[in-house]
C-alpha positions in Angstrom: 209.4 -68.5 107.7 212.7 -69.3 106.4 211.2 -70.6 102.7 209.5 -66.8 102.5 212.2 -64.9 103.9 209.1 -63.4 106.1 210.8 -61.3 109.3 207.1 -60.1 111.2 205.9 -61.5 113.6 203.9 -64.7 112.8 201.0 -65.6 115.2 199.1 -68.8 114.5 195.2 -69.1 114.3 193.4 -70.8 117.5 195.2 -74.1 117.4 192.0 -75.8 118.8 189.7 -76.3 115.4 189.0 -79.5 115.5 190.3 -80.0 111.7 193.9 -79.5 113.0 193.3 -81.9 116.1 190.8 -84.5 114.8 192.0 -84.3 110.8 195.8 -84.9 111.7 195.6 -86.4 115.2 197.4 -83.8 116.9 197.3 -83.8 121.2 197.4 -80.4 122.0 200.3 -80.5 124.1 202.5 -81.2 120.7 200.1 -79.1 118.8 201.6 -75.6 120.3 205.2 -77.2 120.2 205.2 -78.0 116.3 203.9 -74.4 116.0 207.1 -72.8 117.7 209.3 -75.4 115.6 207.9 -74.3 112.0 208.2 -70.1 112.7 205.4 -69.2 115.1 206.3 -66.3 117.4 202.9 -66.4 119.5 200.8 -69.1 119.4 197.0 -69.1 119.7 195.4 -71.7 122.2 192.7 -72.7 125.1 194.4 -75.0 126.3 197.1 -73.3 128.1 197.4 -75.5 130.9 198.0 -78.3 128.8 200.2 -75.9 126.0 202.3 -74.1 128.5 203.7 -77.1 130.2 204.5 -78.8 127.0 206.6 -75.7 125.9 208.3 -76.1 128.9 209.2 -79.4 128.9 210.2 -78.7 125.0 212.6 -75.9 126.3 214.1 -77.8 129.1 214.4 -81.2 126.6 216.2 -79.1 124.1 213.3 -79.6 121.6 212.9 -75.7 121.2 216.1 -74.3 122.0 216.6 -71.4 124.0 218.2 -69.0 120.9 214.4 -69.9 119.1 212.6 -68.3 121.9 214.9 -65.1 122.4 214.4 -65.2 118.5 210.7 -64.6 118.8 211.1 -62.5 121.8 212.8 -59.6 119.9 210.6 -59.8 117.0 207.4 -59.2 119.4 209.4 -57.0 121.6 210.4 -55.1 118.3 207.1 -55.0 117.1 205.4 -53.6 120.3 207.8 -50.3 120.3 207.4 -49.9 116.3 203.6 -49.8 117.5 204.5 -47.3 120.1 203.0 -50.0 122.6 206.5 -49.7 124.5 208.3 -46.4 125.2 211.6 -46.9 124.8 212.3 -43.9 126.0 211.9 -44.8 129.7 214.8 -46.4 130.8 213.8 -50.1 132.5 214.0 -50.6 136.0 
């Protein structure tokens, strides 16, 4: 992200192909983690019960920090309204 200078939002491919987890020994609950850490905004995965918690645990180690994932939330969030997905019109509740 920072290299290109690229601002969108980046969204991996499914991070379960087994050339990602059997090519480069990846366990899927760092898989996801190493995603958010190089740029990705929403990541891609069927293993959510495995992926989810492993975020978590990231967030509350200090692995992914807080300020990363507010990062990514106002690129998507900006995102949606530019594709009129969000009305920002309506004032939130």
């Amino acid at each position: 992200r920072q290299t290109m200078g690229f601002q969108g939002v980046l969204i991996t491919q499914d991070l379960e192909i087994e050339g990602i987890l059997t090519r480069y020994n990846y366990h899927r609950d760092k898989i996801a983690i190493d995603a958010i850490l190089a740029g990705a905004d929403m990541v891609v995965t069927q293993s959510t019960t495995v992926a989810v918690p492993g975020v978590i645990a990231a967030v509350k180690k200090g692995t992914i920090s807080q300020e990363r994932l507010d990062a990514s939330v106002k690129r998507i969030l900006k995102w949606k309204i530019s594709l009129g997905l969000i009305d920002i019109s309506v004032p939130l509740v």
